[in-house]
VOKOL-774905 format. One record per atom (N, C-alpha, C, O, CB): z, y, x. Coordinates in pm, whole numbers, plus 50000, padded with zeros to 5 digits. Each point is the difference from the previous one (the first is absolute). Glycine has a CB too. Layout:
BEGIN
ZYX/...
This chain:
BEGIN
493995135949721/500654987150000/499554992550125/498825001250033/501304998349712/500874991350341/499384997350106/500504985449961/500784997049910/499065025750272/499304966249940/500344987049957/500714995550125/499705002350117/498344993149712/502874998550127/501204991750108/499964984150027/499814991949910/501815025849997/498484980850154/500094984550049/501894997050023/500745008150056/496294993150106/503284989849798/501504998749986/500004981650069/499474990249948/501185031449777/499964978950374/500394983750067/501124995550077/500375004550108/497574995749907/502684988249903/500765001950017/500494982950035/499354989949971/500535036549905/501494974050195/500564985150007/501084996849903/500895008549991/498624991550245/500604989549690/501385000449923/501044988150053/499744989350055/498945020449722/502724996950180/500934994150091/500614990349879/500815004649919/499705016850288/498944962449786/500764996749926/498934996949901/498834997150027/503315014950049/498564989049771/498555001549917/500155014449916/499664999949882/499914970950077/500935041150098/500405014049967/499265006350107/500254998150119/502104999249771/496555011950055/500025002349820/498564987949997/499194997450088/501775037849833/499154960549967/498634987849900/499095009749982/500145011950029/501184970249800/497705012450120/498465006549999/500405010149857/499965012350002/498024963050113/502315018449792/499805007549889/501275006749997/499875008149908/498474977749970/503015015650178/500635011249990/499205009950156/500245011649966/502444974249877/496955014850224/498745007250075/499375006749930/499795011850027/499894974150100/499875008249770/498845003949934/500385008249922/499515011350009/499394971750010/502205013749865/500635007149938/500675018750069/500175011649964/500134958549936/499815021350209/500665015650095/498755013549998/499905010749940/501634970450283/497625011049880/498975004849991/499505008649888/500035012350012/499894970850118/499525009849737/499575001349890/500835019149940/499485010049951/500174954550024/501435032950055/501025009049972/499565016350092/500975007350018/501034967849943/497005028750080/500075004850120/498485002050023/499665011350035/502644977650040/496595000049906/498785005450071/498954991049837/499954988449959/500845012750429/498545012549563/498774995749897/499364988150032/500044990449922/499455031650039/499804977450168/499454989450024/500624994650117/500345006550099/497745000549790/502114974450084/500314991750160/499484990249980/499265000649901/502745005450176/498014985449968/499824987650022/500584990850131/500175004850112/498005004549751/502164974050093/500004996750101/499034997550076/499104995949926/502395000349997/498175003950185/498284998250044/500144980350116/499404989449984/499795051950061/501584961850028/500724989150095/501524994049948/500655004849906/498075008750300/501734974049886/501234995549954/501075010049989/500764999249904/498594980850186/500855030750010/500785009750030/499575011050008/500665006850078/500294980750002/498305017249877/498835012950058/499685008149828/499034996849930/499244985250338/502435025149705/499555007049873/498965016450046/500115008050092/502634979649764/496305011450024/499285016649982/500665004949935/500444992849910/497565005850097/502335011249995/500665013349914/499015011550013/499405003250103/503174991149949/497345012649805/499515015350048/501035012549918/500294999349881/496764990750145/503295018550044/501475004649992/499855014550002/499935003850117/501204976350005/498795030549786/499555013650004/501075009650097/499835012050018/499014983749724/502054997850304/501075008050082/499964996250145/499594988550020/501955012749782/498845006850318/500214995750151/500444983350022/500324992749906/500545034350137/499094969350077/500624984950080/500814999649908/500154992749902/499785006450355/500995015749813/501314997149999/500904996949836/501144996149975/498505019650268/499724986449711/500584999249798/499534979750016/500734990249990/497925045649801/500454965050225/499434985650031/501084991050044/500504991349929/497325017850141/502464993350035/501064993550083/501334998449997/500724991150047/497925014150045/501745009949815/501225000249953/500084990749884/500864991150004/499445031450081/499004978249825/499824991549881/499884984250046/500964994349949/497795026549924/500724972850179/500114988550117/501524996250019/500624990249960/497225019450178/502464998449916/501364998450131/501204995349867/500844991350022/498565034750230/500494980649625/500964996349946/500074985749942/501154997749964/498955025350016/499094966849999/499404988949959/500394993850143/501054993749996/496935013749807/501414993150320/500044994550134/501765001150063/500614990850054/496435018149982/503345001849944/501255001050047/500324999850159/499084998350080/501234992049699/500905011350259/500085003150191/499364990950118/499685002250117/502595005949817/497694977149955/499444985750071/498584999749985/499294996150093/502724989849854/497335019149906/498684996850032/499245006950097/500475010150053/499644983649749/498565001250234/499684997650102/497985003849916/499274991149958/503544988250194/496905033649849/498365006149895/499805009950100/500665004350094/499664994649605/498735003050257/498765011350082/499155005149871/499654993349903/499864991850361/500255028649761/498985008649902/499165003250066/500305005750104/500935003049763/497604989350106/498855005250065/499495009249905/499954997049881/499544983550256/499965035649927/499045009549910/498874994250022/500074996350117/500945025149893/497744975049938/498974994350025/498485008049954/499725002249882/502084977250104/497365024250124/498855009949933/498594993649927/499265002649904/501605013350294/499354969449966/499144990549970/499754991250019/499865000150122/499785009449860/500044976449966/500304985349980/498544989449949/499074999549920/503655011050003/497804983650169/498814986349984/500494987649962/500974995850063/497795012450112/500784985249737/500914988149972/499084987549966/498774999749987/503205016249920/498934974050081/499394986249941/500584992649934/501035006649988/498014992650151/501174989549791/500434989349965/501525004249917/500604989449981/497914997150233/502095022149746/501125012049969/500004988349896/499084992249973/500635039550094/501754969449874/500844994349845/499045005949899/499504992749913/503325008650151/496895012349945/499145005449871/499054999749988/499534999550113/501395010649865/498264989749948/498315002749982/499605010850081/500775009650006/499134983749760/498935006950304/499775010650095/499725010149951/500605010150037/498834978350096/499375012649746/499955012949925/500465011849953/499665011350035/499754975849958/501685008649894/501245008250009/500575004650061/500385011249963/499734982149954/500335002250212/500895004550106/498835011450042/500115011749961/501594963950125/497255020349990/499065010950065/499945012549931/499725010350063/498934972650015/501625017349781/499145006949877/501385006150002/499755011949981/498084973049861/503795013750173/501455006149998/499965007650130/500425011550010/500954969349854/497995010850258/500565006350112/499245015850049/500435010050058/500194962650008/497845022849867/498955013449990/500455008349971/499865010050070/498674982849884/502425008049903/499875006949926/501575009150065/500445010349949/497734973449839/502445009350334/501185009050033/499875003850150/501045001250066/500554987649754/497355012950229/499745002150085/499915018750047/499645003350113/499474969349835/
């Protein structure tokens, strides 16, 4: 399982946090939002399933980036730091 970084701009107010989330949710065991725009995902399949799954939510206009991610330093994040460290370890 590898962990992804997903960021993105929205055009409008499409797509909202919690249909995001909902998308997401559909797709990767563990995510979170971590930043205003900046979600963790950890996703047992390639980018590319990642991105495809994305693209359909985002559509020809949106405007996201996937990052594969091995390793990460953080601060001040939406979530409790623990958890996250203790998800991202564990998909490393």
């Amino acid at each position: 399982m590898a962990n992804f970084l997903i960021c993105y701009d929205r055009r409008g107010n499409t797509p909202a946090h919690a249909e995001l989330e909902r998308h997401i949710q559909q797709f990767c065991p563990h995510f979170a939002r971590i930043l205003d725009r900046v979600w963790y995902a950890a996703h047992p399949g390639p980018i590319s399933e990642m991105f495809a799954h994305l693209d359909k939510i985002f559509g020809p206009t949106g405007s996201f980036m996937v990052i594969e991610a091995n390793h990460a330093q953080w601060a001040n994040l939406l979530q409790p730091d623990a958890p996250l460290r203790q998800t991202w370890g564990a998909h490393q």
